[in-house]
C-alpha positions as a printed NumPy array, in Angstrom:
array([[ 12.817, -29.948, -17.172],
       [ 11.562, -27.311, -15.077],
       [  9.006, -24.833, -16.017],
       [  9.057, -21.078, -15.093],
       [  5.296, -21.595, -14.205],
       [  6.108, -23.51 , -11.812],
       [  7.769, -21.364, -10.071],
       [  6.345, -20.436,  -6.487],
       [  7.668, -17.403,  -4.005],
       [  6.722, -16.892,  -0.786],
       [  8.04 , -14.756,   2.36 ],
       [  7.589, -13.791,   5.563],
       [  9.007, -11.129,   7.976],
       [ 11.683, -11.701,  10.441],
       [ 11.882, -10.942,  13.938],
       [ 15.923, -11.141,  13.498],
       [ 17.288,  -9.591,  10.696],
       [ 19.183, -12.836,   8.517],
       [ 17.333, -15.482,  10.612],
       [ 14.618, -16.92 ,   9.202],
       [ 11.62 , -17.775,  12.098],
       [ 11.588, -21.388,  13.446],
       [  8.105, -21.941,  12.274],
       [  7.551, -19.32 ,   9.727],
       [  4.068, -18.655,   8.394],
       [  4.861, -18.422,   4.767],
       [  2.787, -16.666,   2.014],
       [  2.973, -16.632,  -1.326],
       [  3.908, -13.794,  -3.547],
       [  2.132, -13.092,  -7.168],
       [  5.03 , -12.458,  -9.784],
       [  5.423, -11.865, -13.378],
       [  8.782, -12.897, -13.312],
       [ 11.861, -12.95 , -11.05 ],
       [ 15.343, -12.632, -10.156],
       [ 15.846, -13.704,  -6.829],
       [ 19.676, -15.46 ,  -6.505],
       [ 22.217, -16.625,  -3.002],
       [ 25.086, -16.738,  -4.695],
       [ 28.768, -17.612,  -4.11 ],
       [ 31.501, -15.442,  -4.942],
       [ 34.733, -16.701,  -6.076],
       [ 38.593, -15.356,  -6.725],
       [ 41.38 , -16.619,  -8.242],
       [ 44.644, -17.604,  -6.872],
       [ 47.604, -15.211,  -8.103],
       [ 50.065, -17.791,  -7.185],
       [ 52.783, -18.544,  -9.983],
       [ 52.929, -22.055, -11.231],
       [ 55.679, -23.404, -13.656],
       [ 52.853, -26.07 , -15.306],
       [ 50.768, -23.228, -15.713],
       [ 47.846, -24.492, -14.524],
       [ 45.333, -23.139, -12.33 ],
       [ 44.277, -23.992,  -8.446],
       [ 40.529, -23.795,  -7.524],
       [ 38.332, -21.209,  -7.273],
       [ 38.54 , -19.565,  -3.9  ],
       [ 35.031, -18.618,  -2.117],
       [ 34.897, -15.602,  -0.439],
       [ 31.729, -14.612,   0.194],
       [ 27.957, -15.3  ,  -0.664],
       [ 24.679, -13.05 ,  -0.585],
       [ 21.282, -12.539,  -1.386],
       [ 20.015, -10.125,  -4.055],
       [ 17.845,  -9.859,  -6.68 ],
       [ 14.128,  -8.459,  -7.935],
       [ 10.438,  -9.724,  -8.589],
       [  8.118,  -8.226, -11.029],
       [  4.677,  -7.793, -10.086],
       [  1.096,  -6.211, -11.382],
       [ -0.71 ,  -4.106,  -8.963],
       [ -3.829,  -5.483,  -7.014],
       [ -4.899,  -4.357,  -3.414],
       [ -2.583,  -5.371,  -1.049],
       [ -4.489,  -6.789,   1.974],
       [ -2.837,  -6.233,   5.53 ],
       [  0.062,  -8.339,   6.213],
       [ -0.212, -10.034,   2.617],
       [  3.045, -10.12 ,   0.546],
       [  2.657,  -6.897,  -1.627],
       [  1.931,  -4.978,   2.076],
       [  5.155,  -6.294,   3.383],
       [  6.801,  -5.372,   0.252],
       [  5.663,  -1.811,   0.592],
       [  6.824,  -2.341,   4.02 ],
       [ 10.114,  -2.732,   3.623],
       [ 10.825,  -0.146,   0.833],
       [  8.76 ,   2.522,   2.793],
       [ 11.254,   1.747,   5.7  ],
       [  8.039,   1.726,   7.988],
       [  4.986,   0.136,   9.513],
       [  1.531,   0.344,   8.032],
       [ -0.818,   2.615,  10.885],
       [ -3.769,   0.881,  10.282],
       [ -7.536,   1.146,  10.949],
       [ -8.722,  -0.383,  14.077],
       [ -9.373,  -4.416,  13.162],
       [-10.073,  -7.808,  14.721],
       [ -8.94 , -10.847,  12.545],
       [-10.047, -14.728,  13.488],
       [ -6.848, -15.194,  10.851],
       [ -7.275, -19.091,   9.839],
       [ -8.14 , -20.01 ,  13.566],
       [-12.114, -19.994,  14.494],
       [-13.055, -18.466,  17.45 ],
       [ -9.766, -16.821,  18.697],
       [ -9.944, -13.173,  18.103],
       [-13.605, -12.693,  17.106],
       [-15.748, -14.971,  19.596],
       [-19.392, -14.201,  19.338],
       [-22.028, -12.394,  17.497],
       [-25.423, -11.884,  19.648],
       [-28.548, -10.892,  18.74 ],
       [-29.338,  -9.566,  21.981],
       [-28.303,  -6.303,  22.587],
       [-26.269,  -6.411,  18.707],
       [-22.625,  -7.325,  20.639],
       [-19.417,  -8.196,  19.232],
       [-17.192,  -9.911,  21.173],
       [-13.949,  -9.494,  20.567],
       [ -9.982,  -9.906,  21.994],
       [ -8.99 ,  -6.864,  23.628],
       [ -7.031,  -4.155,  21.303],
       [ -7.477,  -0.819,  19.618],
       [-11.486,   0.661,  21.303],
       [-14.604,   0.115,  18.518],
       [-15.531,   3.927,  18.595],
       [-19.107,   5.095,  18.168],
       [-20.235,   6.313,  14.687],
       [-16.992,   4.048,  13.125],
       [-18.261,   2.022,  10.123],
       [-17.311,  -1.593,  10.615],
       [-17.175,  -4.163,   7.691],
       [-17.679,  -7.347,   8.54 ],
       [-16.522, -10.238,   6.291],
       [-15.91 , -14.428,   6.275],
       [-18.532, -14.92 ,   8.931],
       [-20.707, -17.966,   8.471],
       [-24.49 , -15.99 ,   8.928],
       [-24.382, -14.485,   5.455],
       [-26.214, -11.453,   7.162],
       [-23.337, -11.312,   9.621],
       [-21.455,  -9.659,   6.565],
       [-21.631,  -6.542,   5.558],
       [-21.003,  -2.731,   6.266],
       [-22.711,  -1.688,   9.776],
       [-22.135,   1.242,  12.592],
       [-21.112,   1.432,  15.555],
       [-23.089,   2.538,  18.277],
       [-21.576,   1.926,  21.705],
       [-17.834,   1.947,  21.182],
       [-16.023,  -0.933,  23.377],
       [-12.485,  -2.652,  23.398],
       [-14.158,  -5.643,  23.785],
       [-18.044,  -5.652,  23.226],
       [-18.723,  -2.801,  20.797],
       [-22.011,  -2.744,  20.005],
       [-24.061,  -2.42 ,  16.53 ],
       [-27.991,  -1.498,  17.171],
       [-29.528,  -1.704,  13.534],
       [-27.421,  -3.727,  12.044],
       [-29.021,  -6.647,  12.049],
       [-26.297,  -9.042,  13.27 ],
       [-27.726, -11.766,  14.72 ],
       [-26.342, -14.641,  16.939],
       [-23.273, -16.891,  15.656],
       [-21.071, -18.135,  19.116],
       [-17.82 , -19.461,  17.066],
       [-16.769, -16.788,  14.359],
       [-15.086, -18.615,  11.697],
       [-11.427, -18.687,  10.623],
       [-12.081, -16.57 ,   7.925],
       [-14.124, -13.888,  10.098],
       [-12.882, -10.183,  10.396],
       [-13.929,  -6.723,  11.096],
       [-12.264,  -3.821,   9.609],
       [-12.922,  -0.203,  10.156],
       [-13.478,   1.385,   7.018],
       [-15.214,   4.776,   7.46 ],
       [-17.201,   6.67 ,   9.817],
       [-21.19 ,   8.16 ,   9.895],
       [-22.398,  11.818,  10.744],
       [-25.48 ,  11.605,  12.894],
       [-28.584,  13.642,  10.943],
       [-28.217,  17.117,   9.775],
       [-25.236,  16.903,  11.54 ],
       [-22.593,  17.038,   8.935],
       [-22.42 ,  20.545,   6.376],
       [-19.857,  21.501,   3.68 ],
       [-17.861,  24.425,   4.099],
       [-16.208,  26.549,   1.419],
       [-12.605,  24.921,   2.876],
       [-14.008,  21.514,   4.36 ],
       [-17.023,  20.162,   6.485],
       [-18.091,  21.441,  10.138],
       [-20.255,  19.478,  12.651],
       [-22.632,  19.837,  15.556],
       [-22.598,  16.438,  17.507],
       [-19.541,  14.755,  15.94 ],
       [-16.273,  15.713,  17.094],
       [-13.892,  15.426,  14.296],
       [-10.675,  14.35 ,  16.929],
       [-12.44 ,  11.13 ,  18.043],
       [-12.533,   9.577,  15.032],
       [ -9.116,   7.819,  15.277],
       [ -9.451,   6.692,  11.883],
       [ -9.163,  10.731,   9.857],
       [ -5.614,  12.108,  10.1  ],
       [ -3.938,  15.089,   8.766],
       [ -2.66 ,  13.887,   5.377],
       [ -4.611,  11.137,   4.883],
       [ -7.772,  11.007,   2.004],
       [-11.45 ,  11.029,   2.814],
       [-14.147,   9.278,   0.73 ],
       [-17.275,  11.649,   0.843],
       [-20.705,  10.025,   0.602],
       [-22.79 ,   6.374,   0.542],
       [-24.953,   4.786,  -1.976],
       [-28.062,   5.783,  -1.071],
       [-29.4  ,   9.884,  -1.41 ],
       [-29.416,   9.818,   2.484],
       [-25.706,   9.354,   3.033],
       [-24.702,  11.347,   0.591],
       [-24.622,  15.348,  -0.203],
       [-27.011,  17.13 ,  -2.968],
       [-24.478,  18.494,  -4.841],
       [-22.497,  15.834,  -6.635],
       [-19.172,  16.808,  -6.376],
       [-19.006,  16.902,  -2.679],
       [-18.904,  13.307,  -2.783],
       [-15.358,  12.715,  -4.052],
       [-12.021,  11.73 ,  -2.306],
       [-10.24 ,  14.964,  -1.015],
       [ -6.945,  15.215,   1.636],
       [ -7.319,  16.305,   5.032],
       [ -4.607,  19.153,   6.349],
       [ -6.712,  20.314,   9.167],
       [ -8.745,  18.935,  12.413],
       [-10.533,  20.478,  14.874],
       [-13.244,  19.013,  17.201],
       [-16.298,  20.61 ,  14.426],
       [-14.344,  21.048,  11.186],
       [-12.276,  19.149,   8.869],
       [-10.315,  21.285,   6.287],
       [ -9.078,  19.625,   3.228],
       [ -6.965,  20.354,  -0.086],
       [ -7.456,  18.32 ,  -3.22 ],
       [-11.245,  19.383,  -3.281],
       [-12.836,  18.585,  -6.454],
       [-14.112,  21.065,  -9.477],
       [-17.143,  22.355,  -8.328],
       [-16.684,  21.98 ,  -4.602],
       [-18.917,  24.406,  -2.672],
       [-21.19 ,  24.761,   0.391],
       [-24.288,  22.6  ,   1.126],
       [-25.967,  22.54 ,   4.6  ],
       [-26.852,  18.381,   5.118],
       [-30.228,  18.834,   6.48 ],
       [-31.685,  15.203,   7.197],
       [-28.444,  13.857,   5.706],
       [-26.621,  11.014,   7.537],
       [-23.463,  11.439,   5.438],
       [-21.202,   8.405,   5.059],
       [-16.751,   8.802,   4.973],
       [-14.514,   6.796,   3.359],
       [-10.963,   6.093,   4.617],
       [ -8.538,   3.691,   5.159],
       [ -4.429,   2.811,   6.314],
       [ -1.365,   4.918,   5.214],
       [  1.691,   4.407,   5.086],
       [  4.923,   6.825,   4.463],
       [  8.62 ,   6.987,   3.967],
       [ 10.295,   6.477,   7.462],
       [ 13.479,   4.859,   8.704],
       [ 11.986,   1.856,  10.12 ],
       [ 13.808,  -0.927,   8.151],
       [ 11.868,  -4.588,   7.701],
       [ 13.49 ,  -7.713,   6.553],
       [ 12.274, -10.508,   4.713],
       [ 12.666, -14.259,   4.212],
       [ 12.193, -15.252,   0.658],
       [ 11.854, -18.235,  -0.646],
       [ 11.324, -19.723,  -3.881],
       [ 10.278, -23.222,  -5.027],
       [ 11.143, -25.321,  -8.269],
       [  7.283, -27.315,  -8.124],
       [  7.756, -28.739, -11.587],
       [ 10.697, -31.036, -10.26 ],
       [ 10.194, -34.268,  -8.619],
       [ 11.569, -33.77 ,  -5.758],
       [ 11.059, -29.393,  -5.828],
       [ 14.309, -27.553,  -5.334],
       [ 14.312, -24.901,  -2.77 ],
       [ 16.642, -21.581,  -2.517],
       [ 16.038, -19.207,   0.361],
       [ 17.003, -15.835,   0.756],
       [ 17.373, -14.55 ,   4.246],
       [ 17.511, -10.306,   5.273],
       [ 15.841,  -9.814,   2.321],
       [ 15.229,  -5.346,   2.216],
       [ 13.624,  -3.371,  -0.497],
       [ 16.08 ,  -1.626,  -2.295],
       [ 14.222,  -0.306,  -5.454],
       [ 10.713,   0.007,  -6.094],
       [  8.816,   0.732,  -8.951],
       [  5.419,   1.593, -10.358],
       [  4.473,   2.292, -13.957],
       [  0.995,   3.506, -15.005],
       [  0.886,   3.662, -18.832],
       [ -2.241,   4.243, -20.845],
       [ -3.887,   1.155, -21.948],
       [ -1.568,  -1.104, -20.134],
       [ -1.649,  -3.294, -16.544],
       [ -0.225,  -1.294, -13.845],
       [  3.101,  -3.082, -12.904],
       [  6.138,  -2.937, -10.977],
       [  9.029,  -4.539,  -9.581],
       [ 11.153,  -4.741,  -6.022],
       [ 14.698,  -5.199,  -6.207],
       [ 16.177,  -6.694,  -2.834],
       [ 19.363,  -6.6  ,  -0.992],
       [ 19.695,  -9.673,   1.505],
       [ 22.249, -10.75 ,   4.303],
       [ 22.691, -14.853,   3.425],
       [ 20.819, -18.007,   2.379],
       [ 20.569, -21.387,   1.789],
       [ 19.421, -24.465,  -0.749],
       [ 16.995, -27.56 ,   0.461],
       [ 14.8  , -30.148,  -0.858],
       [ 12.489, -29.36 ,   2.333],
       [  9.877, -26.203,   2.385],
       [ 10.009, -23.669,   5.119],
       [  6.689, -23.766,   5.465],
       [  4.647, -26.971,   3.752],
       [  1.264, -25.134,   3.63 ],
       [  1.792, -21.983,   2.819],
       [ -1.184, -18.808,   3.008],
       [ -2.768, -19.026,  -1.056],
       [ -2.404, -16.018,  -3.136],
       [ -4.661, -13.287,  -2.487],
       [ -7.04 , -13.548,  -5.218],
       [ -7.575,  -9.406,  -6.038],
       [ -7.965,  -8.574,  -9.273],
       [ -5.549,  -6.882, -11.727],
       [ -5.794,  -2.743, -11.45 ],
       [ -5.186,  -1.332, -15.028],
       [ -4.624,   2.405, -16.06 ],
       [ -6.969,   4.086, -17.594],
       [-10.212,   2.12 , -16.367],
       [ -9.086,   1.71 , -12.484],
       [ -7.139,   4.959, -12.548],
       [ -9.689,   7.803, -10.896],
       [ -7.277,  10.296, -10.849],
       [ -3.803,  12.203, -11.232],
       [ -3.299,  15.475,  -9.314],
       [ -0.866,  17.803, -10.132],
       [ -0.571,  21.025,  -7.491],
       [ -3.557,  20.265,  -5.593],
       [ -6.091,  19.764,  -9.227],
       [ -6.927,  17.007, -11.59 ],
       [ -4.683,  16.778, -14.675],
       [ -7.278,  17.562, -16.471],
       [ -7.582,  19.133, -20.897],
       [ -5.545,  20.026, -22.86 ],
       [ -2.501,  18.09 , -20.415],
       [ -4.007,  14.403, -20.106],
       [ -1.116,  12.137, -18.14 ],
       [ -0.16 ,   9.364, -20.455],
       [  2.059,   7.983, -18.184],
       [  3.317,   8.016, -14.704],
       [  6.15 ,   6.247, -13.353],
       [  8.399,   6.583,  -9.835],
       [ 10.588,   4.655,  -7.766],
       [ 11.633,   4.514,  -4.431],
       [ 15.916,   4.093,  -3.822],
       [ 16.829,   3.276,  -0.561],
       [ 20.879,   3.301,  -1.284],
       [ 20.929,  -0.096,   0.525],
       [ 24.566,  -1.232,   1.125],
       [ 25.881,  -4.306,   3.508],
       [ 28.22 ,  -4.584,   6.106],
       [ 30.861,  -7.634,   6.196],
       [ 33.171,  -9.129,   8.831],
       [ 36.249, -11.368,   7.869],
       [ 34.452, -13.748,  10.076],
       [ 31.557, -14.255,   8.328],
       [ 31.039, -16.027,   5.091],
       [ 27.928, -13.549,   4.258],
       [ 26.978,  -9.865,   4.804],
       [ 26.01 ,  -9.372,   8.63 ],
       [ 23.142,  -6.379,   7.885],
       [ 21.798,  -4.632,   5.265],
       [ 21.572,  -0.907,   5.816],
       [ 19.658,   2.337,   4.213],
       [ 21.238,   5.383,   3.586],
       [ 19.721,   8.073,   1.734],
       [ 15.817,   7.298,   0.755],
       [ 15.231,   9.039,  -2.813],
       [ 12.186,   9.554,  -4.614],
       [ 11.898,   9.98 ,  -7.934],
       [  9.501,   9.735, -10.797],
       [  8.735,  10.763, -14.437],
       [  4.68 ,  11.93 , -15.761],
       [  4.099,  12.461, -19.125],
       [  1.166,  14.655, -20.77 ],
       [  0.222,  15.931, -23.356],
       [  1.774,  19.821, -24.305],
       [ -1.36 ,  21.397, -24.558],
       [  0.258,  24.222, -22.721],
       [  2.518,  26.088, -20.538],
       [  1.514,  25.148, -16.905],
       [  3.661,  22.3  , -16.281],
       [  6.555,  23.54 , -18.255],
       [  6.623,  26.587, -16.652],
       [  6.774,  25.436, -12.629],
       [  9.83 ,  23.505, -14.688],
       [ 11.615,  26.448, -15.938],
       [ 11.093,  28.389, -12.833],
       [ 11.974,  25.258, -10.121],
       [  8.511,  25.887,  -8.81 ],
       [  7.876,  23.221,  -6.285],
       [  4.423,  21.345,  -6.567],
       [  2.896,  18.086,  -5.682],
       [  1.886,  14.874,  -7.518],
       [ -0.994,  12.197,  -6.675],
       [ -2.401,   9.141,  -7.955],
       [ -5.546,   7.485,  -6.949],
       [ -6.276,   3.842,  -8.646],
       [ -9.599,   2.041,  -7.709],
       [-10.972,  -1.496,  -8.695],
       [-13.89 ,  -3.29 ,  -6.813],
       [-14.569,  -0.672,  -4.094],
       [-11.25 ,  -0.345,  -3.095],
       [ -8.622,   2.388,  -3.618],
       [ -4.666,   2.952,  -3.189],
       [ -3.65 ,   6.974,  -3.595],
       [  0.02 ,   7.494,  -4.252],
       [  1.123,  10.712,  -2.944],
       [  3.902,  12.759,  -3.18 ],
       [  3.115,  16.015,  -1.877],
       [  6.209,  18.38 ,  -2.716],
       [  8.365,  17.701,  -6.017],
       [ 10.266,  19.433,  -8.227],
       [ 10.002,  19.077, -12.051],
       [ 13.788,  18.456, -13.255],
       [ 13.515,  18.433, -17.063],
       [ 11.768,  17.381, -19.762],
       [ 11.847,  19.354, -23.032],
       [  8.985,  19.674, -25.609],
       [  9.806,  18.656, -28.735],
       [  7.967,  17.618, -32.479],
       [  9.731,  14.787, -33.208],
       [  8.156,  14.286, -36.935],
       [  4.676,  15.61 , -38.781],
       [  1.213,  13.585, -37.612],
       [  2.434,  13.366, -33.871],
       [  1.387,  14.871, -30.549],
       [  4.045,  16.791, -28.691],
       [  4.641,  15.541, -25.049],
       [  6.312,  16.628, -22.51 ],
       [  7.975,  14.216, -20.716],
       [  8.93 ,  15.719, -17.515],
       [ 11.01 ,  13.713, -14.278],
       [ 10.612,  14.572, -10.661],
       [ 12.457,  14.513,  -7.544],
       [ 10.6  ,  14.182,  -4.483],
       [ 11.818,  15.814,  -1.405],
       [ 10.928,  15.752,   1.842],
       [  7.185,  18.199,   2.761],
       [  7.568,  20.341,   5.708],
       [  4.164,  21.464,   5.964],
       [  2.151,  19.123,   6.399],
       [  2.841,  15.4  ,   5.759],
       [  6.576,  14.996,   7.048],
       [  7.255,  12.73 ,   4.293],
       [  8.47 ,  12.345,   0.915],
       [  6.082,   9.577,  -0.478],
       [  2.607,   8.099,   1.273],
       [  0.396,   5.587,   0.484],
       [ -2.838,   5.358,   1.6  ],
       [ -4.881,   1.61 ,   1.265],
       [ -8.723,   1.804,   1.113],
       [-10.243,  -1.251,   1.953],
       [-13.103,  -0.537,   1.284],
       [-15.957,   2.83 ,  -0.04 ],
       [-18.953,   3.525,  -1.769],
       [-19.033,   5.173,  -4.768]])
């Protein structure tokens, strides 16, 4: 017998689309169920035969295809649910500047020294003075942990005050991650629209970007504002070199000069809708059986995606792919595969910190009960009578859609629906100091009618969105921005 537990997926990307890498590095996927089939297709003959009987099957083709089910946790960079959003985002991640030992010691990170606090490093993206660094998997426990950078280098960045001390061979598991950056003191002020500077200048920071969301504020009453609800998560849709303006502020944004304040920022990748396209090779593993069964599925492509956050429920979701070819083997691809990421389960309700609707928390008497939305990429193959499977996968149109439910409590929503006002939609989910904000900055509400459906009963109104594409500011339809890290 062979048990669905048993069940393991893994993937990687290809370099090829349809050919699987010679050595590929393998990781394995976290499902709640799947789908995942390379099948055969057959005809029949439609010759005439007096003993009517019937001839065999004829094959004509075989293909990939299928979905996996999954519940949201962070997706790390490079890990299975990134290249997943990959794929059906038809673009790369731009990521925060990082160096990443990446299972083998002393290769990218090479030394930590006490003297003069230097990180040595592979060459790459520049360390950029006033960046905040996390550091993580390094063997001095007080060689982990959140520090500044004070000399920016490609190379040797330095971090005075950090208290790094020396370690000469970084482990495998060692890797530094910008996560944020640090206003020098007094330095950094609130403005009615944004913040404005004196010493830092705003367009070095290659980390802030118009359209991506800043974390205001550290633990700690230095490196954070006064006033509370300056330090919240708001969108940036302006830069100069000694202001920042932003939309999304919070309810009782307002001005604060930071006197003695050394204010700490949150941010962290995006990624948007683009035309990119990323294949996968997917395989999946029968463990339970003696000798394990394997099937693999080669230019594997994101065709749907999906995300539901319902009240009191796991967030989950699924990814429906449309592949080239594949194959059947008693051998792995890949006999040690990377181990699951080990994130924990985001949930609505306790891990969601927001929905936005037109720039605003959802906020009384409309509370979201539910969000939903799905990415279509209209994937279709192309064949040649030559070959026994599809020869590429290809995108056409990339539609965004979606559905949010609240509560009628009155007229605002309905009414942007009635009069085709466009508006925007964004979701920001958080669990263990790390975020993921879904946005979708210019929809339009395309029904969804009120109605009592019996006595004792809330009326909803259940209304589904199109997404289409924002000229203003974000060139995009759908982004996602990945928050590896913030303070609260």
């Amino acid at each position: 017998m062979t048990s669905s537990n048993r069940t393991q997926v893994l993937l990687c990307r290809e370099a090829t689309a349809g050919t699987t890498p010679v050595t590929p590095r393998m990781r394995t996927v976290r499902i709640t169920s799947e789908g995942l089939s390379f099948t055969p297709e057959y005809i029949d003959s439609d010759e005439l035969r007096a003993d009517r009987m019937l001839g065999d099957p004829i094959k004509v083709m075989q293909a990939s295809q299928g979905p996996i089910g999954f519940e949201l946790a962070y997706p790390d960079d490079e890990d299975p649910m990134s290249e997943i959003y990959r794929s059906a985002f038809f673009n790369a991640w731009t990521n925060t500047n990082q160096r990443d030992n990446d299972g083998a010691a002393d290769s990218v990170i090479t030394d930590v020294a006490t003297t003069n606090t230097v990180l040595t490093v592979t060459t790459g993206a520049a360390f950029v003075a006033k960046e905040l660094y996390k550091f993580s998997g390094f063997a001095v426990a007080g060689n982990n942990g959140v520090f500044a950078c004070t000399t920016g280098s490609a190379t040797v960045p330095r971090f005075v005050g950090s208290g790094i001390t020396n370690e000469t061979a970084p482990p495998a598991a060692a890797r530094v991650k910008c996560v944020g950056f640090i206003g020098d003191s007094g330095d950094i002020n609130a403005t009615a629209t944004g913040l404005s500077s004196t010493t830092t200048d705003f367009t070095t920071i290659p980390g802030i970007a118009v359209g991506k969301w800043l974390k205001i504020g550290g633990v700690g009453a230095a490196f954070r504002f006064v006033t509370s609800a300056l330090n919240d998560w708001v969108r940036i849709t302006a830069i100069t070199a000694t202001a920042l303006t932003f939309d999304n502020r919070p309810s009782g944004w307002t001005t604060e000069t930071g006197t003695a304040l050394t204010i700490k920022f949150w941010f962290g990748d995006q990624i948007k809708n683009g035309t990119t396209q990323t294949n996968l090779s997917i395989e999946k593993g029968f463990l339970g059986q003696t000798v394990p069964t394997y099937i693999i599925n080669t230019g594997m492509v994101v065709n749907t995606l999906d995300h539901s956050i319902t009240s009191r429920q796991k967030i989950t979701g699924s990814a429906s792919f449309m592949g080239m070819g594949g194959s059947q083997s008693t051998v792995a691809l890949d006999a040690s595969p990377d181990a699951a990421t080990t994130g924990q389960i985001m949930a609505a309700n306790a891990n969601v910190g927001r929905i936005g609707e037109a720039g605003a928390q959802v906020t009384s008497p409309n509370y979201v009960r539910e969000l939903t939305f799905q990415i279509n990429n209209n994937l279709q193959t192309t064949e040649s009578v030559d070959q026994a499977s599809p020869t590429a996968v290809v995108g056409f149109e990339c539609a965004v859609t979606g559905k949010i439910n609240t509560y009628f409590g009155d007229n605002t929503i309905l009414a942007k629906l009635y009069a085709g006002t466009a508006t925007s939609i964004n979701a920001r989910v958080a669990k263990n100091s790390q975020a993921l904000i879904y946005q979708f900055p210019r929809v339009t509400l395309r029904s969804g009618v009120p109605a009592a459906g019996g006595k004792n009963q809330f009326v909803m109104l259940d209304s589904d969105f199109t997404a289409s594409i924002d000229t203003t500011l974000t060139n995009a339809q759908m982004l996602l921005d990945r928050v590896e890290y913030f303070e609260a």
